[in-house]
C-alpha positions, 0 to 999 in steps of 0.5 A: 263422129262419135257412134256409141257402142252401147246405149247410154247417156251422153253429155254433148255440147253444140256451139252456134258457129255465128255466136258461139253460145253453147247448148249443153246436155245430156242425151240418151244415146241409142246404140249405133247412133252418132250423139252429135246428131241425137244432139243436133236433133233435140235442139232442132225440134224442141229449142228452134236451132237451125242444124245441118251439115253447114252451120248450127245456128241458134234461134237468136242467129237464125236469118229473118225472111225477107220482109215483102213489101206491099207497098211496091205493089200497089198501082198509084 
């Protein structure tokens, strides 16, 4: 965990543990924040990444919803 001291900028990489591409910026860290968690955060709300505790996974890895089958529900 890496909480900044002071308020600055911060380069921060996050790697999508499916795929393995990486997303690499600077962020504008808050003093007493962690800046992998203002990383995960951009990249949750502004670029669609799945972020948590379990995985970070990029949009391109995200699972799909399951896709509903109508036609099983129909009667015959």
């Amino acid at each position: 965990m890496a909480v900044q001291e002071e308020t600055g900028p911060v380069l921060v990489t996050v790697y999508c543990d499916e795929c393995g591409i990486e997303e690499t910026h600077d962020y504008l860290v808050p003093a007493g924040q962690d800046s992998l968690a203002v990383a995960r955060r951009h990249l949750n709300m502004n670029l669609g990444w799945e972020t948590g505790a379990r995985a970070d996974l990029c949009p391109a890895c995200l699972p799909t919803p399951a896709a509903t089958n109508t036609e099983s529900t129909r009667e015959v």
